[in-house]
PDB file of N, CA, C, O and CB in Angstrom:
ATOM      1  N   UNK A   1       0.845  -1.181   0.000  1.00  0.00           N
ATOM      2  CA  UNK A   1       0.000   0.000   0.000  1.00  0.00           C
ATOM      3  C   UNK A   1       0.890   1.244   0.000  1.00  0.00           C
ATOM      4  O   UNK A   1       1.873   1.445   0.712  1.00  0.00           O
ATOM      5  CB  UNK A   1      -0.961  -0.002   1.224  1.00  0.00           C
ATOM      6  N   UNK A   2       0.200   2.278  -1.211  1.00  0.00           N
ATOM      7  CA  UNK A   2       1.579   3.364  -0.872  1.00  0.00           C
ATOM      8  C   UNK A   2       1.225   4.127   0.479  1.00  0.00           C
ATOM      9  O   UNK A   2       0.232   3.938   1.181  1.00  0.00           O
ATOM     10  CB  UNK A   2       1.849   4.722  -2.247  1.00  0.00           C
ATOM     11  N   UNK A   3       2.373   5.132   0.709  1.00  0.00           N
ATOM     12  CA  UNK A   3       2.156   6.045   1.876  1.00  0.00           C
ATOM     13  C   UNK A   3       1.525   6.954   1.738  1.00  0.00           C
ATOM     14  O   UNK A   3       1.985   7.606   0.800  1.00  0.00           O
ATOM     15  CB  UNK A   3       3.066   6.518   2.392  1.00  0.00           C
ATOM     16  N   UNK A   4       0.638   7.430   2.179  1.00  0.00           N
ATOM     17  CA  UNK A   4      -0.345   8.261   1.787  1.00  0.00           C
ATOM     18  C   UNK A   4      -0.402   9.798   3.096  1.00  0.00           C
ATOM     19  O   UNK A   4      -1.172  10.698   3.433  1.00  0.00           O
ATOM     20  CB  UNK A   4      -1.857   7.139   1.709  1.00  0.00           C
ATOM     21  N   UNK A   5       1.122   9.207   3.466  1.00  0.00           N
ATOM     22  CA  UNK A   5       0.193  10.887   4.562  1.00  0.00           C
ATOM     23  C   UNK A   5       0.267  11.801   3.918  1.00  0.00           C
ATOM     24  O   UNK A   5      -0.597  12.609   4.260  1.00  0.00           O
ATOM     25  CB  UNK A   5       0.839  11.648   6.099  1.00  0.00           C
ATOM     26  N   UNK A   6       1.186  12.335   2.684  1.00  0.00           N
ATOM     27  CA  UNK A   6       0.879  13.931   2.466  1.00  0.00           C
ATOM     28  C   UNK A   6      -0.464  14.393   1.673  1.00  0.00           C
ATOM     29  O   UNK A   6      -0.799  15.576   1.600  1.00  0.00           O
ATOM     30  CB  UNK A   6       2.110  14.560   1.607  1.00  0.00           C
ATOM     31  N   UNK A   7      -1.168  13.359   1.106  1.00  0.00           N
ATOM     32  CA  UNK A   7      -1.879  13.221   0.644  1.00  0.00           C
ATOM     33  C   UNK A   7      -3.127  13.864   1.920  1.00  0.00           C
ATOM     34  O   UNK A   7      -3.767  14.907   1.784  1.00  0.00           O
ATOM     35  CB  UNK A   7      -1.678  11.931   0.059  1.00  0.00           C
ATOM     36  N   UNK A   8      -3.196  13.106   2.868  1.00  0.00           N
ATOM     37  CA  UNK A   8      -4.121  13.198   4.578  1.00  0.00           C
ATOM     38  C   UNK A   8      -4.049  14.693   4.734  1.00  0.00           C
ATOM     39  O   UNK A   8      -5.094  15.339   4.810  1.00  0.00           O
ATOM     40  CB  UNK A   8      -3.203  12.287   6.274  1.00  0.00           C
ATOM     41  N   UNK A   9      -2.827  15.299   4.788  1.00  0.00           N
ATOM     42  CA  UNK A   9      -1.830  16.713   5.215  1.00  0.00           C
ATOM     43  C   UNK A   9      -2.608  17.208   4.173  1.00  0.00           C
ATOM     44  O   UNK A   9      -3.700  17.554   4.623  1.00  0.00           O
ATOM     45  CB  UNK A   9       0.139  16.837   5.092  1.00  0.00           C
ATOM     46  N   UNK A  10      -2.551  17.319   3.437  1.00  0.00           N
ATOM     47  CA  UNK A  10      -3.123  18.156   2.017  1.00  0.00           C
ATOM     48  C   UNK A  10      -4.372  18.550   2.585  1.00  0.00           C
ATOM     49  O   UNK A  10      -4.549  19.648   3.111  1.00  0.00           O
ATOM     50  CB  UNK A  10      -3.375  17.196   0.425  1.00  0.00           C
ATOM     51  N   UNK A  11      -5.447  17.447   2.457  1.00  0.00           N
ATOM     52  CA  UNK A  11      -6.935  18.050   3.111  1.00  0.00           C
ATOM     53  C   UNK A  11      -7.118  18.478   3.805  1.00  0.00           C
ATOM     54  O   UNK A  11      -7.940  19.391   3.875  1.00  0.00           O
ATOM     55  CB  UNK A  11      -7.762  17.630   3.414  1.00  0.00           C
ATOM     56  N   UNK A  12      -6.131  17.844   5.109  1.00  0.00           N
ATOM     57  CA  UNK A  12      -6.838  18.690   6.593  1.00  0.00           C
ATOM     58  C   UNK A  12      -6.256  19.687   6.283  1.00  0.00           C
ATOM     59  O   UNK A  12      -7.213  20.425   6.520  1.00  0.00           O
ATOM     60  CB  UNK A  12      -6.539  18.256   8.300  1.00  0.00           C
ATOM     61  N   UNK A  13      -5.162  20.661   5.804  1.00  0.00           N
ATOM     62  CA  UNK A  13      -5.056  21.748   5.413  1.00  0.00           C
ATOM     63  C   UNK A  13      -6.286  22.811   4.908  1.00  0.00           C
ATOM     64  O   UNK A  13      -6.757  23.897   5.245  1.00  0.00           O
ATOM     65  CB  UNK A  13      -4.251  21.480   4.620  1.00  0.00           C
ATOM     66  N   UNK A  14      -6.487  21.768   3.877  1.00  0.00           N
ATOM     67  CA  UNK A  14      -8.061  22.479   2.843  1.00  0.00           C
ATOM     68  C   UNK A  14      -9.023  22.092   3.840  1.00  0.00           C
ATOM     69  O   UNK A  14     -10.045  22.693   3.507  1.00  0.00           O
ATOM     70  CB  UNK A  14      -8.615  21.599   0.962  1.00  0.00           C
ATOM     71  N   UNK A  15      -9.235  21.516   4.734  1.00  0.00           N
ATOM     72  CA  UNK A  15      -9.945  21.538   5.389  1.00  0.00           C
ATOM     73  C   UNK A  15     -10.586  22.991   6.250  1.00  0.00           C
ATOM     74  O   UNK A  15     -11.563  23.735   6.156  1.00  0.00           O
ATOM     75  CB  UNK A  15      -9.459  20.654   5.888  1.00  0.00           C
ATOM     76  N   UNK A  16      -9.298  22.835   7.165  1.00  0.00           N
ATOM     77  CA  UNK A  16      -8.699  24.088   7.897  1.00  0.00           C
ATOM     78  C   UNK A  16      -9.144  25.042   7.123  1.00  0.00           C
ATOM     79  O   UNK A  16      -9.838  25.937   7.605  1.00  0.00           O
ATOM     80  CB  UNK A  16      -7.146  24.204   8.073  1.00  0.00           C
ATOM     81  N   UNK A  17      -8.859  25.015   5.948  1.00  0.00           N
ATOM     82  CA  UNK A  17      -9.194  26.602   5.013  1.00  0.00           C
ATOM     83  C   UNK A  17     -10.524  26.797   5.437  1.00  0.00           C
ATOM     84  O   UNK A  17     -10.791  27.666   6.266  1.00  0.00           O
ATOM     85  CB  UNK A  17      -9.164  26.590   3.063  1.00  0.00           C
ATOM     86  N   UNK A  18     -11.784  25.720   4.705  1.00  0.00           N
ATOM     87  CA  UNK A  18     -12.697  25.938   4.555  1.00  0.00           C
ATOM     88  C   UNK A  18     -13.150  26.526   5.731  1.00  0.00           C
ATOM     89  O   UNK A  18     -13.872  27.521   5.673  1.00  0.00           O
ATOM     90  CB  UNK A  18     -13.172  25.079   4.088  1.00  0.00           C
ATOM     91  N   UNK A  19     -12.801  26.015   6.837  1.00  0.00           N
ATOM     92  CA  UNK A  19     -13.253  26.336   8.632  1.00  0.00           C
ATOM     93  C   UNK A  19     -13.025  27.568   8.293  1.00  0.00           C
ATOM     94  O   UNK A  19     -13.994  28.229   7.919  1.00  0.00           O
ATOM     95  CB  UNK A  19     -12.281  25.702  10.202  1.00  0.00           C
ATOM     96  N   UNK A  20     -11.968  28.066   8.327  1.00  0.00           N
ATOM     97  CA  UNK A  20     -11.706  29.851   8.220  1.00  0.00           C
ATOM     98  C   UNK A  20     -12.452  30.740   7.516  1.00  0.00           C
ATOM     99  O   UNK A  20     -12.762  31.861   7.917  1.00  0.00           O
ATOM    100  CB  UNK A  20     -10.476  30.230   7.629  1.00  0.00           C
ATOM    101  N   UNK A  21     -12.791  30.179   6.303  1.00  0.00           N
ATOM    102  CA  UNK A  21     -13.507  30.697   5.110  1.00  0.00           C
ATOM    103  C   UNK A  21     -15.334  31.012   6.020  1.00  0.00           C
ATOM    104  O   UNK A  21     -16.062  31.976   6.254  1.00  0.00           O
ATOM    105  CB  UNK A  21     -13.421  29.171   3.519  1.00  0.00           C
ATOM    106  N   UNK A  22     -15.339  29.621   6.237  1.00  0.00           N
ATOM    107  CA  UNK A  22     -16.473  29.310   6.961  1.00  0.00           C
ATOM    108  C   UNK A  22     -17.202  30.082   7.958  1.00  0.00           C
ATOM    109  O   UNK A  22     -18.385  30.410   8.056  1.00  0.00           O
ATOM    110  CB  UNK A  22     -16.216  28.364   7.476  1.00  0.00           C
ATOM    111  N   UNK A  23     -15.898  30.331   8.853  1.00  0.00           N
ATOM    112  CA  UNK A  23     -15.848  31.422   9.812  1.00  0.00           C
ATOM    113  C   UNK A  23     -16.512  32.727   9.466  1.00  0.00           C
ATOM    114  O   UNK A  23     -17.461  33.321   9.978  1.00  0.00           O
ATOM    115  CB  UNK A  23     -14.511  31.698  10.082  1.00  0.00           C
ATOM    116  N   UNK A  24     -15.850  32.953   8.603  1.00  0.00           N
ATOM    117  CA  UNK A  24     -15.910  34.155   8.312  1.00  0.00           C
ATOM    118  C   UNK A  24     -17.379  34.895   7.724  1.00  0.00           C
ATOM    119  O   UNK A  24     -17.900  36.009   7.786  1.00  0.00           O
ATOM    120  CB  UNK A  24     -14.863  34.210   7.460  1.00  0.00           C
ATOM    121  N   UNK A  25     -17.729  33.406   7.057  1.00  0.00           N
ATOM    122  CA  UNK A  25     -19.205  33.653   6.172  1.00  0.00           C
ATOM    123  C   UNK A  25     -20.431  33.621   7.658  1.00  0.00           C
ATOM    124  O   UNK A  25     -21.583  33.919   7.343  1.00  0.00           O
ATOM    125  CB  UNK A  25     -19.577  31.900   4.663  1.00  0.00           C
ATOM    126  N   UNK A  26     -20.238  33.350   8.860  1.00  0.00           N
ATOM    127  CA  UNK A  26     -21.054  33.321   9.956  1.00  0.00           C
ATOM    128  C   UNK A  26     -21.645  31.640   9.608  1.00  0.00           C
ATOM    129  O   UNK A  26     -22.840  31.397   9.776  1.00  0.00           O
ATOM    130  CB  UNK A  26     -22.278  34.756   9.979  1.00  0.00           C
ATOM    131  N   UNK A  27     -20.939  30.841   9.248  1.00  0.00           N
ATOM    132  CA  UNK A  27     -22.051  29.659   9.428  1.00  0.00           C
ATOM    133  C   UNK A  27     -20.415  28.574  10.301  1.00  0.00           C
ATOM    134  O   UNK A  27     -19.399  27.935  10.027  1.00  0.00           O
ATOM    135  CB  UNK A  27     -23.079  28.837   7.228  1.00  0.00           C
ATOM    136  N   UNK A  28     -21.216  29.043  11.354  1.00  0.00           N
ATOM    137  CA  UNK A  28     -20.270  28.417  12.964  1.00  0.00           C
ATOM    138  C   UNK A  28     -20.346  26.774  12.747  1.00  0.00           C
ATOM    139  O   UNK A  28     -19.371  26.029  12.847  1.00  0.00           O
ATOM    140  CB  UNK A  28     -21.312  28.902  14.928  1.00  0.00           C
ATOM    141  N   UNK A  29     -21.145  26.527  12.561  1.00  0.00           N
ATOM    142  CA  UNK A  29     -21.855  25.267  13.203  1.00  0.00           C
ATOM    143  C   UNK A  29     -20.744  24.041  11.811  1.00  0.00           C
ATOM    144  O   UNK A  29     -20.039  23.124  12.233  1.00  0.00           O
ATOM    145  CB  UNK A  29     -24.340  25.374  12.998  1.00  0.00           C
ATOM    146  N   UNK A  30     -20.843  24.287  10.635  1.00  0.00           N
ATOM    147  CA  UNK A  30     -20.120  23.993   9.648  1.00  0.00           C
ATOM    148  C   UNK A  30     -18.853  24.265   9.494  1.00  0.00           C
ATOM    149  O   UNK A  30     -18.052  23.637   8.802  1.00  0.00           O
ATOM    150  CB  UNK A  30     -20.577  24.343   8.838  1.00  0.00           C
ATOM    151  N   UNK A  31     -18.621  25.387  10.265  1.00  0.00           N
ATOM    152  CA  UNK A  31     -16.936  25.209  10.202  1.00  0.00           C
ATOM    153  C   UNK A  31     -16.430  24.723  11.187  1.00  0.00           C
ATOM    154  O   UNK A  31     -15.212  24.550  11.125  1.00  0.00           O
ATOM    155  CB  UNK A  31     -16.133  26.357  10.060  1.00  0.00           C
ATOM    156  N   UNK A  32     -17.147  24.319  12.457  1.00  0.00           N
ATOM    157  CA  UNK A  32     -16.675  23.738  13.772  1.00  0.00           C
ATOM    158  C   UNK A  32     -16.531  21.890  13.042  1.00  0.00           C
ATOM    159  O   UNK A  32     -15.782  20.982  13.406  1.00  0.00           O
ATOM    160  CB  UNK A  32     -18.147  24.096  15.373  1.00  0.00           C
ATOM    161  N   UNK A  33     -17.395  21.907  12.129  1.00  0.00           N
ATOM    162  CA  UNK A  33     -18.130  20.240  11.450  1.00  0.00           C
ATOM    163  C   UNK A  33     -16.520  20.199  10.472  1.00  0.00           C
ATOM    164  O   UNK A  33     -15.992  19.093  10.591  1.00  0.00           O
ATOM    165  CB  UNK A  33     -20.352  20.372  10.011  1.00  0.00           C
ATOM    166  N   UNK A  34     -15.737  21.139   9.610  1.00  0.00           N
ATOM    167  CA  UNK A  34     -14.949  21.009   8.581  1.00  0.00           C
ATOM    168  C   UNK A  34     -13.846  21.026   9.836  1.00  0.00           C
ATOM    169  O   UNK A  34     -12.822  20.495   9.408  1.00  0.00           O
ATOM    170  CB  UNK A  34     -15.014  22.164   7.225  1.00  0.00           C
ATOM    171  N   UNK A  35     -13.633  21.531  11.540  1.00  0.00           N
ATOM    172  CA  UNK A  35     -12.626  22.115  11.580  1.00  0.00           C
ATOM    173  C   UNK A  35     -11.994  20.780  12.272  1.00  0.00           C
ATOM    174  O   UNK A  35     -10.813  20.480  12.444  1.00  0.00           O
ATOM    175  CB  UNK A  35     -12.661  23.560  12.226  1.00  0.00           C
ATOM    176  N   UNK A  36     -13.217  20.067  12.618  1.00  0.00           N
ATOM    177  CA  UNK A  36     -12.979  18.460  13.258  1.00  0.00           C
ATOM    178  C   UNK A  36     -12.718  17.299  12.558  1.00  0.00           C
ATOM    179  O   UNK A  36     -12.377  16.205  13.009  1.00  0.00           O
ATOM    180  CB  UNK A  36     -14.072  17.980  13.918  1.00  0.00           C
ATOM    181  N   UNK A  37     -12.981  17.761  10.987  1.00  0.00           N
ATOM    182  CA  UNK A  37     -12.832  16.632  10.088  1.00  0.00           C
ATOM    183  C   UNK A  37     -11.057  16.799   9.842  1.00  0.00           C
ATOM    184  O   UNK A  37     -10.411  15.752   9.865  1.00  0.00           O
ATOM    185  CB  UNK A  37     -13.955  16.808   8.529  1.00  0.00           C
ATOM    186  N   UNK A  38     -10.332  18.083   9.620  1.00  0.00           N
ATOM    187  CA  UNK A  38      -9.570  18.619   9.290  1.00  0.00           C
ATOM    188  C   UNK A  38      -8.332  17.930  10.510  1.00  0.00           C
ATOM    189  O   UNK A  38      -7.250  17.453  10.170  1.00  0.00           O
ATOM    190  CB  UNK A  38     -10.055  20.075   9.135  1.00  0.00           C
ATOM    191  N   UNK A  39      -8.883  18.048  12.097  1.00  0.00           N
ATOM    192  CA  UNK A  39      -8.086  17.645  12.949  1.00  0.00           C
ATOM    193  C   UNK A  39      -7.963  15.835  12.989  1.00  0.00           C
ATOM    194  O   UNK A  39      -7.066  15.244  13.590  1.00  0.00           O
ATOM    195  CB  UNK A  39      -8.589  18.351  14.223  1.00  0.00           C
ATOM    196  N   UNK A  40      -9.084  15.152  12.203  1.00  0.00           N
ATOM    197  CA  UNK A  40      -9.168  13.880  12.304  1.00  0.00           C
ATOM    198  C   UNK A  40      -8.257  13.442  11.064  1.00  0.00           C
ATOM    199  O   UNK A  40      -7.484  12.485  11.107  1.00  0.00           O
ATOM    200  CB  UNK A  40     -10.653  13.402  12.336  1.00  0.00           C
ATOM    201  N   UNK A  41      -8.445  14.240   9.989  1.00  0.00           N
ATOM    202  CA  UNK A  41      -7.082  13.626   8.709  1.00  0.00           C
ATOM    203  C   UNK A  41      -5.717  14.049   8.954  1.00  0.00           C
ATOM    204  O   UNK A  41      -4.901  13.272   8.459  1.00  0.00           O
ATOM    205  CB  UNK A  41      -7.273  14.262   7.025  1.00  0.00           C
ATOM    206  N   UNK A  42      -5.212  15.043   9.567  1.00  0.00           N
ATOM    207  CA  UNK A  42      -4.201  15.374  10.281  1.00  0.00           C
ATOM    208  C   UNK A  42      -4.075  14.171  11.313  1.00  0.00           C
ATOM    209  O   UNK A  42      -2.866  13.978  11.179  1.00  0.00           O
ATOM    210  CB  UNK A  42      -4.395  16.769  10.861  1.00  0.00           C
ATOM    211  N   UNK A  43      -4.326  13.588  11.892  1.00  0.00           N
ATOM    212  CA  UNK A  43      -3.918  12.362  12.626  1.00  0.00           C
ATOM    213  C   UNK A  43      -3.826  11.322  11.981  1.00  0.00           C
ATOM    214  O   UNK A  43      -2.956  10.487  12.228  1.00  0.00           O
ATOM    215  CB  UNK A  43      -4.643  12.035  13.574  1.00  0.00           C
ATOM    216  N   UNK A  44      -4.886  11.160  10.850  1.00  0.00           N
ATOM    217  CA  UNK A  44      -4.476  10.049  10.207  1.00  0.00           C
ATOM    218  C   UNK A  44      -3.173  10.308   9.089  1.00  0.00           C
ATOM    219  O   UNK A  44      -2.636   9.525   8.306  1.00  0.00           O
ATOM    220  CB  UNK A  44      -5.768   9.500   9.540  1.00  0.00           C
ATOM    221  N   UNK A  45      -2.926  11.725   9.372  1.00  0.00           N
ATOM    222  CA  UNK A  45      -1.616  11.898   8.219  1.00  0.00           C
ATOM    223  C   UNK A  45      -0.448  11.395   9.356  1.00  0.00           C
ATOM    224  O   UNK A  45       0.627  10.877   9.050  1.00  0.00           O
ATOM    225  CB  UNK A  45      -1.281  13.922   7.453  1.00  0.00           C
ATOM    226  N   UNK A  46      -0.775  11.588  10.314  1.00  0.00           N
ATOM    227  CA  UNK A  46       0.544  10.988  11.601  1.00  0.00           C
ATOM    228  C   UNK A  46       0.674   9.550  11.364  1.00  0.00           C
ATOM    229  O   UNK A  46       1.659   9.192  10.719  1.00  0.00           O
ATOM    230  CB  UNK A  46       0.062  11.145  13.520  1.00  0.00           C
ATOM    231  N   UNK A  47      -0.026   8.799  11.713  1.00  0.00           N
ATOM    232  CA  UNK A  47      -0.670   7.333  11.729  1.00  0.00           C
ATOM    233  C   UNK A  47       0.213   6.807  10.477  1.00  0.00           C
ATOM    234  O   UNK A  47       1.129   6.004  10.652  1.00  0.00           O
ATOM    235  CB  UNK A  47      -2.588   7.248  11.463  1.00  0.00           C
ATOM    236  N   UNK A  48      -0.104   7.279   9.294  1.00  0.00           N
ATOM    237  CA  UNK A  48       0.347   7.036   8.057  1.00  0.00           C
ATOM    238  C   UNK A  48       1.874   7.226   7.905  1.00  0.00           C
ATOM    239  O   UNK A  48       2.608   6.265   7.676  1.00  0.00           O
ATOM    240  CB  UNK A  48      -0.381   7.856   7.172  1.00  0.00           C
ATOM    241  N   UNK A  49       2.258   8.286   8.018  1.00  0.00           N
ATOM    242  CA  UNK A  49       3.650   8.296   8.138  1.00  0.00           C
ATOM    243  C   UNK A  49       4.401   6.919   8.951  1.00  0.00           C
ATOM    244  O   UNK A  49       5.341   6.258   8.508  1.00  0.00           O
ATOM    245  CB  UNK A  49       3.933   9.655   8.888  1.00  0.00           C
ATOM    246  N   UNK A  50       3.955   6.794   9.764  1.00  0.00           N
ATOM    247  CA  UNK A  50       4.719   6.471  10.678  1.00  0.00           C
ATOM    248  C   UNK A  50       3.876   4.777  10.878  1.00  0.00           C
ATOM    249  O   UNK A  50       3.717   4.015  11.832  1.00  0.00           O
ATOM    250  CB  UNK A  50       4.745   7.742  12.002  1.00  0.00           C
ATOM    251  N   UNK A  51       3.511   4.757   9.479  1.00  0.00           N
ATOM    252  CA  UNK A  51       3.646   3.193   9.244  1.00  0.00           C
ATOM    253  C   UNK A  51       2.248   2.600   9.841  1.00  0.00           C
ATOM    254  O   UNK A  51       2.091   1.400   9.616  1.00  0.00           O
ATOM    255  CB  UNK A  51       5.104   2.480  10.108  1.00  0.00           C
ATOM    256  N   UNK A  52       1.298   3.196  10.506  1.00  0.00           N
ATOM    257  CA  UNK A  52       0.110   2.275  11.252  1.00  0.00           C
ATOM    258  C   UNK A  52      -0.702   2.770  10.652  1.00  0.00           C
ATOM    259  O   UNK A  52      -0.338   3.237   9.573  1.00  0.00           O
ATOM    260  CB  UNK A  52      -0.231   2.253  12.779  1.00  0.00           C
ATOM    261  N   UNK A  53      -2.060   2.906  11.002  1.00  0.00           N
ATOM    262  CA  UNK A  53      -3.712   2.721  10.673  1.00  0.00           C
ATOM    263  C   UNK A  53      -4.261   3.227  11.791  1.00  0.00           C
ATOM    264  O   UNK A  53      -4.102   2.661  12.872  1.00  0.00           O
ATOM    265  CB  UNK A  53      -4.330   1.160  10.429  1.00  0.00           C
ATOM    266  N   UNK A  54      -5.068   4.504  11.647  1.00  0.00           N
ATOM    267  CA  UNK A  54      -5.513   5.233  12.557  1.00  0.00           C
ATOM    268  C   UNK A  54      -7.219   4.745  13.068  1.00  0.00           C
ATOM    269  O   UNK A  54      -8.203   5.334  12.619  1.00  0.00           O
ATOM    270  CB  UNK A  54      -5.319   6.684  11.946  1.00  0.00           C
ATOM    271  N   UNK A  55      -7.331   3.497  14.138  1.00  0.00           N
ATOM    272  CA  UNK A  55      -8.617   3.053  14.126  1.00  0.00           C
ATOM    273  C   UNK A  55      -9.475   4.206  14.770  1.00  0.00           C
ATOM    274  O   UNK A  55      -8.958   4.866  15.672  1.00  0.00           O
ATOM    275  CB  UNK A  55      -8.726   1.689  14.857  1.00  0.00           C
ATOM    276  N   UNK A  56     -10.909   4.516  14.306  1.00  0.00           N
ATOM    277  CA  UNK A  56     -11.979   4.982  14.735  1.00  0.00           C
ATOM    278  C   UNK A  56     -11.611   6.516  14.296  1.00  0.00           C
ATOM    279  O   UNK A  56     -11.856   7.303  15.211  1.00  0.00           O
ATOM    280  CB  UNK A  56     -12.283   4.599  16.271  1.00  0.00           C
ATOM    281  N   UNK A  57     -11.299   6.877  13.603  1.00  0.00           N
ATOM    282  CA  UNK A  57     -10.839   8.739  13.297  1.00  0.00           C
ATOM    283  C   UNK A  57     -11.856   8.838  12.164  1.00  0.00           C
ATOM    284  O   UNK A  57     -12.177   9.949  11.740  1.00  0.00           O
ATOM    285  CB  UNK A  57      -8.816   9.257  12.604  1.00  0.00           C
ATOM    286  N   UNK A  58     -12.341   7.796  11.693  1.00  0.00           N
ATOM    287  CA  UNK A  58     -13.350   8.149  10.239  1.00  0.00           C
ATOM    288  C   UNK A  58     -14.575   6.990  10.675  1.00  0.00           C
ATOM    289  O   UNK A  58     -15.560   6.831   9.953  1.00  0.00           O
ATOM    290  CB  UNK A  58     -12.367   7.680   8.242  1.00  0.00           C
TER     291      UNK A  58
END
């Protein structure tokens, strides 16, 4: 299987964006929803690197 964390890193990045973006447009509730998805692929970009499988994050 290839390694896939920068791939993980990439979204929760764009993730992160959208939260900010999100922010900004007043819809809280959706960027709190993008800003948790964002912190859950960022762990699975850890997980990945470093060779394991991040159970229960998705």
């Amino acid at each position: 299987m290839p390694e896939r964390s920068r791939d993980w890193m990439d979204q929760a990045r764009r993730d992160l964006a959208s939260a900010r973006w999100m922010t900004r447009g007043g819809f809280h509730e959706w960027a709190c929803f993008a800003a948790q998805q964002a912190a859950e692929k960022a762990v699975e970009a850890v997980y990945a690197r470093l060779g394991g499988a991040a159970w229960g994050t998705r």
